[in-house]
C-alpha positions in Angstrom: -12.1 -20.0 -13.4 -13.6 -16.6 -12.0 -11.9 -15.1 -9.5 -11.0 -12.2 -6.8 -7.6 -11.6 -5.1 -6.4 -9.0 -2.8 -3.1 -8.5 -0.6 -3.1 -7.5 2.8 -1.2 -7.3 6.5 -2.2 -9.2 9.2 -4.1 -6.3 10.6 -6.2 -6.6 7.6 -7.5 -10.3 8.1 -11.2 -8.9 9.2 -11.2 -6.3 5.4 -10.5 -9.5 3.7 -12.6 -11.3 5.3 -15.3 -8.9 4.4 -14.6 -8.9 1.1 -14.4 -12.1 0.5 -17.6 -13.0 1.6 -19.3 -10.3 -0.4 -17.9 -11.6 -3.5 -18.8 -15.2 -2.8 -22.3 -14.0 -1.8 -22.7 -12.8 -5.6 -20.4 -15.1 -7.2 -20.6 -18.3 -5.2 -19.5 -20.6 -7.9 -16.4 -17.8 -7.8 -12.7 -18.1 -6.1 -11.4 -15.5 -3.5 -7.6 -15.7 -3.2 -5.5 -13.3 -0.1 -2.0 -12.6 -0.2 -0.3 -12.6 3.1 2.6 -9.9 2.7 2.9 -10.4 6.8 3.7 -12.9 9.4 0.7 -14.7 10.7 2.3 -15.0 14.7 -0.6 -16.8 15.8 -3.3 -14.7 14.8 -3.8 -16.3 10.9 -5.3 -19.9 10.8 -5.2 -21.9 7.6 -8.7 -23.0 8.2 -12.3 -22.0 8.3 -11.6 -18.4 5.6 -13.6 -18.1 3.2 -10.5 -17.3 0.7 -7.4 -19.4 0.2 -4.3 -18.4 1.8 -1.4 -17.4 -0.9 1.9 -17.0 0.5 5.0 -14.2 -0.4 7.2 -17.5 -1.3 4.6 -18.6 -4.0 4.1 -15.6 -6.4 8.3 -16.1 -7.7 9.1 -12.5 -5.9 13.4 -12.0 -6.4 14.7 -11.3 -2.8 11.5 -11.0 -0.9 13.1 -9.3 2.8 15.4 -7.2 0.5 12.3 -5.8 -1.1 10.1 -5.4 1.9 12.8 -3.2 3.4 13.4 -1.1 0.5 9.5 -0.6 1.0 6.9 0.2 3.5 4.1 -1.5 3.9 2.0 0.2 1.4 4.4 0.1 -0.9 5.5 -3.3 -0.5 2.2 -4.2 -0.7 1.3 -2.7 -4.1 4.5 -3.6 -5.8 3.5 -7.1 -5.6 0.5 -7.0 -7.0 1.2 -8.0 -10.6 3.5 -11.1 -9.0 0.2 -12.3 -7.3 -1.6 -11.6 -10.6 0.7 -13.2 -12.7 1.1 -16.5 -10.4 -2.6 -16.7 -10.3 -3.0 -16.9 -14.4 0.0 -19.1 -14.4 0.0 -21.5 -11.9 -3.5 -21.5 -10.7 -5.5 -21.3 -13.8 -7.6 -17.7 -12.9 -9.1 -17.3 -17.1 -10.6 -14.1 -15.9 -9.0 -12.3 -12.4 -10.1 -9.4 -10.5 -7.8 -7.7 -7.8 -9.7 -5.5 -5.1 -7.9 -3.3 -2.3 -9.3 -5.1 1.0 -11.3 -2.5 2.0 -13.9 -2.9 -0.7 -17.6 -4.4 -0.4 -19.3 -6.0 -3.2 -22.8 -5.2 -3.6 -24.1 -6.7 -6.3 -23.3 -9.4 -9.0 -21.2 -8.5 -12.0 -21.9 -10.3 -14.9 -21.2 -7.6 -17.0 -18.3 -7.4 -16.0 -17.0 -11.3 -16.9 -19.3 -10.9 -20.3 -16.9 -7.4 -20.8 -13.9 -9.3 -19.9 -14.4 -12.0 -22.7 -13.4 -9.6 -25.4 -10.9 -7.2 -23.1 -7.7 -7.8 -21.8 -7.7 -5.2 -19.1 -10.3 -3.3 -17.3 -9.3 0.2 -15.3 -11.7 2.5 -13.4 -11.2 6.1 -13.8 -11.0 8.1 -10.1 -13.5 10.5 -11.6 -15.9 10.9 -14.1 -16.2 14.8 -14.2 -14.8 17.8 -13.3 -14.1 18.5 -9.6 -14.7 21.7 -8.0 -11.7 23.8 -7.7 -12.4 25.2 -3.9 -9.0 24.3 -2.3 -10.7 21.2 -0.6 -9.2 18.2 -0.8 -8.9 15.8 -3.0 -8.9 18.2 -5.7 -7.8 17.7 -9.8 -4.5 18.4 -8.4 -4.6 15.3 -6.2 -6.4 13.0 -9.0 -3.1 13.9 -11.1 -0.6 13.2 -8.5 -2.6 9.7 -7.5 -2.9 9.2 -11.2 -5.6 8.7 -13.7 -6.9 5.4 -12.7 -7.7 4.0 -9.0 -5.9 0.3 -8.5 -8.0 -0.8 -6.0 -9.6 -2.4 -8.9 -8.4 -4.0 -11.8 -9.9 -7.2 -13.9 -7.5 -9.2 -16.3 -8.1 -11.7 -18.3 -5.6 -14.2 -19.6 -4.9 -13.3 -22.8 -0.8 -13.0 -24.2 -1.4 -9.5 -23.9 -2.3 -9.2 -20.1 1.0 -11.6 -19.3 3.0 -8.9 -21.4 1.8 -5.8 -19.1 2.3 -8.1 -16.3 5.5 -8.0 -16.9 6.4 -4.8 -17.6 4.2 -3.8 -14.2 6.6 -6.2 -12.6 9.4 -5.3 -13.7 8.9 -1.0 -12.8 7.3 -2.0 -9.3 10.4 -4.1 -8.2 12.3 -0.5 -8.3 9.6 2.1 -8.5 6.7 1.8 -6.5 7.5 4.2 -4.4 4.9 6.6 -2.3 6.6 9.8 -3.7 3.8 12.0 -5.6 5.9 15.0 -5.4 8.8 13.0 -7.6 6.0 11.5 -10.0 5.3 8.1 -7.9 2.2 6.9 -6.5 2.9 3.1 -5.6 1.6 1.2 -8.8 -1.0 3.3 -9.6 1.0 6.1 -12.0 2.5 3.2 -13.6 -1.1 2.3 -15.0 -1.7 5.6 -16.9 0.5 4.7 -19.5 -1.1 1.2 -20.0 -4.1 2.2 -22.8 -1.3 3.8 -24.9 1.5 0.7 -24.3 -0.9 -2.3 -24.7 -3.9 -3.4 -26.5 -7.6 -4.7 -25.2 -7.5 -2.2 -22.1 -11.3 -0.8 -21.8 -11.6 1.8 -19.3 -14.9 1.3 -17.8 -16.9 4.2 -16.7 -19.9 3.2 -15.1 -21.0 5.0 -11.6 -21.5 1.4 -9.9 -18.0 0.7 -10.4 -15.5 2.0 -7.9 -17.5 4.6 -6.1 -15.3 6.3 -3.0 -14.7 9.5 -1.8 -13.1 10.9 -4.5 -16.0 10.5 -6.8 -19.1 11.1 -4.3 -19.0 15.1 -6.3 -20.5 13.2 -9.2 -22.6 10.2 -8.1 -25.5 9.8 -6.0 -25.5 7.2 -3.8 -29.7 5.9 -2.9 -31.2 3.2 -1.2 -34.2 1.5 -3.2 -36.0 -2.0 -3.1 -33.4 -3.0 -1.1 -30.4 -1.8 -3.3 -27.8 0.8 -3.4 -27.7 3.0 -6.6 -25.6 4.8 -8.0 -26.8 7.5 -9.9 -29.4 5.6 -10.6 -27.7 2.2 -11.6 -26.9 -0.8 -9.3 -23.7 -0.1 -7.1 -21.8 -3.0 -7.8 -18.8 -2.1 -5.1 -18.2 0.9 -3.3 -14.2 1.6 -1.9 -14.3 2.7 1.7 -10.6 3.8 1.4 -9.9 6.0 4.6 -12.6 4.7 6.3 -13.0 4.9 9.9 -14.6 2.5 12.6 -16.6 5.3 14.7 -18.2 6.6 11.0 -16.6 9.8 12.8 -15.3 11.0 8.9 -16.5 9.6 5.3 -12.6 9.3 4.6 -10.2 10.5 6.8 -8.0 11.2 3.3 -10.6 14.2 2.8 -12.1 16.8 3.9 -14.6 17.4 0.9 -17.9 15.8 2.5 -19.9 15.6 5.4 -22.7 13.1 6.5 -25.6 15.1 6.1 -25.0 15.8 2.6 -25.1 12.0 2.4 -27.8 10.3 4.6 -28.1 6.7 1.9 -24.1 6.5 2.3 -24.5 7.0 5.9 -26.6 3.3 6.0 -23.9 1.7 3.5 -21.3 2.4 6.2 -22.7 1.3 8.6 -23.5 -1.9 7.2 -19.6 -2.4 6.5 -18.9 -1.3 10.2 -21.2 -4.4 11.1 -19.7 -6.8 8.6 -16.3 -5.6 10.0 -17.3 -5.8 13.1 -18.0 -9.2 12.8 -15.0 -10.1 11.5 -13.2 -9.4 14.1 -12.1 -5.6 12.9 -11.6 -4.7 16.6 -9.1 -7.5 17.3 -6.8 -7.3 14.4 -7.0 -3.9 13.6 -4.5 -3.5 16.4 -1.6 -5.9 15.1 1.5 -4.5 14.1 3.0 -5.3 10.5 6.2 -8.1 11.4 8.3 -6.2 8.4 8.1 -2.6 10.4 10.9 -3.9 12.9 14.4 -5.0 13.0 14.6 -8.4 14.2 15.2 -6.6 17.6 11.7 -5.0 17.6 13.1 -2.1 16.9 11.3 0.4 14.7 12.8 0.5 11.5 12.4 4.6 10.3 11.8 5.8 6.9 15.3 7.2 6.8 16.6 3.9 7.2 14.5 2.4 4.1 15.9 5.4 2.1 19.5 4.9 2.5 18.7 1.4 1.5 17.5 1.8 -1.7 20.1 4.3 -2.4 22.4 1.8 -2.1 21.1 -0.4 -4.9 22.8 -3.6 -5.6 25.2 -2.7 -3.3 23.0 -3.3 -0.4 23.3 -7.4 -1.4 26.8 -7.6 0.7 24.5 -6.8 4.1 22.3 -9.9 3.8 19.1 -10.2 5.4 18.8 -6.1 6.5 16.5 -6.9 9.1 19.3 -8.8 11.0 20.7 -6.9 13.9 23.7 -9.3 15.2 25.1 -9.8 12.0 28.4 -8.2 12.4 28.7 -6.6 8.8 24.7 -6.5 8.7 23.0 -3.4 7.7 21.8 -2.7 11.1 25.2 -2.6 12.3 26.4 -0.4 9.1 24.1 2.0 10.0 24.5 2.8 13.6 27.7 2.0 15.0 30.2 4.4 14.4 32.1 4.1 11.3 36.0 3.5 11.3 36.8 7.0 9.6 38.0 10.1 10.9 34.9 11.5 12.1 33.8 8.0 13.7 30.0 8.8 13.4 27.4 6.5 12.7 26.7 5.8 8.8 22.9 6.9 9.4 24.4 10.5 10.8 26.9 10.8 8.3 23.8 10.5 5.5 21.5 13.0 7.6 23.9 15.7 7.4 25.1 15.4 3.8 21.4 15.4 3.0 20.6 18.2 4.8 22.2 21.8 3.8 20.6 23.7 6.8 22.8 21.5 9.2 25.6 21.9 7.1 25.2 25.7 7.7 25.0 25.9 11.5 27.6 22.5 11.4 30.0 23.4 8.9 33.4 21.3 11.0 30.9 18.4 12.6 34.0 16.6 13.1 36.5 19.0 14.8 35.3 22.1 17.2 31.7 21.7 16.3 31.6 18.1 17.3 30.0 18.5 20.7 26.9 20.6 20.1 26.7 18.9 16.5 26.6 15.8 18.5 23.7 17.3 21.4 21.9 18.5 18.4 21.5 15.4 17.2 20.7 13.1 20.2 17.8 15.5 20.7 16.4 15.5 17.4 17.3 12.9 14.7 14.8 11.0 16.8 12.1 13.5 16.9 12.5 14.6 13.1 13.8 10.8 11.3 11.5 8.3 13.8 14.8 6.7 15.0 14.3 4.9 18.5 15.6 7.1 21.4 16.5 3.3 22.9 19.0 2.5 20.1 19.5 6.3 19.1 21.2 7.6 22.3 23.7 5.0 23.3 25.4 5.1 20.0 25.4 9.2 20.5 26.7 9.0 24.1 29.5 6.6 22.2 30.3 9.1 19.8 30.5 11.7 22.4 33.8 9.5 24.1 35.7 9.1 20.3 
């Protein structure tokens, strides 16, 4: 069996759709599989897509709430990639599998693709194909090497011993690494994938222009309209990756800040078409959902700080349970904002601020003796303006530690 997968959010049903359909318009005898990393509340219907549902339970994924709160939603997202990948080999009987970040459109059909894939294992597309202009626009070289050397919106497998073996090694890093930290060495899954040609066999890096054209490769290939067909650089545009695109066509990517329309008048019309197909989708409508996993089960915002201090606490952070439980009385949520029975009686999450932070340290040197009260002003006014905690939640728990 051929077929396409992708992963998305809820506010991503009208991308998938999209993409779906473009695939199955070139590869109708094809299968389209989308991995729900969301809640559906009402707004996902088993019926009438033109992909099969797969759901987070299927794909075998150890602790699935524990991971999506050590993660956000694009990293949560992309470390479960190779679990979706690996179930649909396994269990579903994909022979040759091709992953696509939603907001792709498929242009043409790609035979030669499948024909490459019968003597490959893996297939990676470079971000770019030539040098980049060093002009202190962005992205640059600089930002190529921090995303890494391959772009993972794309990837084909085929089910060989070889691709189960990097599965499983890609599983096994993204359950603890696939963090969105470029300036500690992580991009998600995609820096990961650099060292895949040197650790396993049958990976072809394919380099053709129609493959994988975005943004960060428009320096080097020319995007025309001919007889009805996009080209790149002369050669049929199989799928182009409108990552960072925007609904009003106001920007090319609102990751850059390389290239302007004019420059671009064919890319311009191929935009536009995928603003239609969108549209049609229902773009306008979901686009506006929230992702279920960004709360508490309170509804409460859950802030990047709080995700850190998570994952810092490893396997230790088993003993809380399910960490997006608020009532649970030894809970997470409870651990982190109720004052601690210690001498200072501050809440774990301030307690973690300030040892993280040697400027506060400085000004607060005795937080919990004659400095308590204006450490304690200082941060009611801004833990929630500089860590994204809820003012609702934030400032009761400070007035409480103002009475200790």
């Amino acid at each position: 069996m051929h077929a396409m997968c992708t992963i998305i959010a809820k506010n991503y049903l009208a991308h998938a759709r999209t993409l779906a359909q473009s695939f199955l318009q070139h590869h109708p005898s094809g299968k389209a599989f989308v991995l729900l990393t969301d809640e559906g509340e009402g707004h996902v219907n088993d019926q009438g897509e033109p992909f099969e549902w797969i759901s987070v339970r299927d794909i075998g994924l150890p602790d699935a709430n524990a991971l999506r709160f050590r993660y956000t939603l694009l990293e949560f997202n992309t470390a479960v990639k190779p679990f979706l990948m690996d179930y649909l080999i396994r269990q579903r009987g994909a022979d040759k599998l091709v992953y696509f970040d939603p907001d792709i459109l498929i242009l043409q059909r790609m035979d030669e693709l499948f024909r490459l894939m019968d003597r490959t294992s893996i297939v990676l597309t470079p971000h770019i194909l030539a040098p980049m202009p060093d002009d202190r626009l962005y992205p640059s070289e600089k930002d190529v090497l921090q995303a890494g050397v391959y772009n993972l919106g794309f990837i084909a497998v085929t089910n060989t011993p070889e691709t189960l073996r990097m599965l499983a090694w890609w599983k096994e890093r993204l359950l603890v690494y696939c963090l969105a930290e470029p300036e500690n060495g992580y991009f998600v899954d995609q820096r990961w994938m650099d060292m895949a040609p040197a650790l396993f066999e049958g990976v072809h890096i394919e380099k053709s222009p129609g493959y994988n054209a975005a943004y960060w490769n428009l320096h080097e290939r020319a995007i025309a309209y001919e007889d009805g067909m996009f080209l790149a650089n002369g050669k049929p545009l199989s799928f182009y990756h409108f990552s960072g695109f925007t609904a009003d066509l106001s920007r090319i990517s609102r990751h850059s800040n390389r290239y302007e329309w004019p420059a671009f008048p064919n890319l311009r019309a191929l935009f536009q078409l995928y603003a239609n197909r969108l549209a049609a989708n229902g773009h306008a409508r979901f686009s506006q959902l929230r992702y279920t996993y960004g709360f508490f089960d309170n509804q409460v915002r859950i802030p990047p700080i709080a995700r850190s201090i998570y994952r810092q606490l490893g396997h230790g952070a088993q003993r809380f349970g399910n960490p997006f439980s608020t009532l649970t009385p030894d809970g997470f949520y409870q651990w982190l904002f109720f004052p601690q029975q210690t001498p200072t009686f501050l809440p774990r999450l301030l307690n973690e601020i300030y040892e993280s932070r040697p400027d506060i340290r400085r000004v607060f040197p005795d937080p919990a003796g004659t400095q308590r009260k204006p450490f304690l002003k200082w941060a009611k006014e801004f833990i929630p303006i500089e860590y994204g905690v809820d003012s609702a939640v934030w400032n009761p728990v400070m007035d409480a530690a103002a009475t200790r």
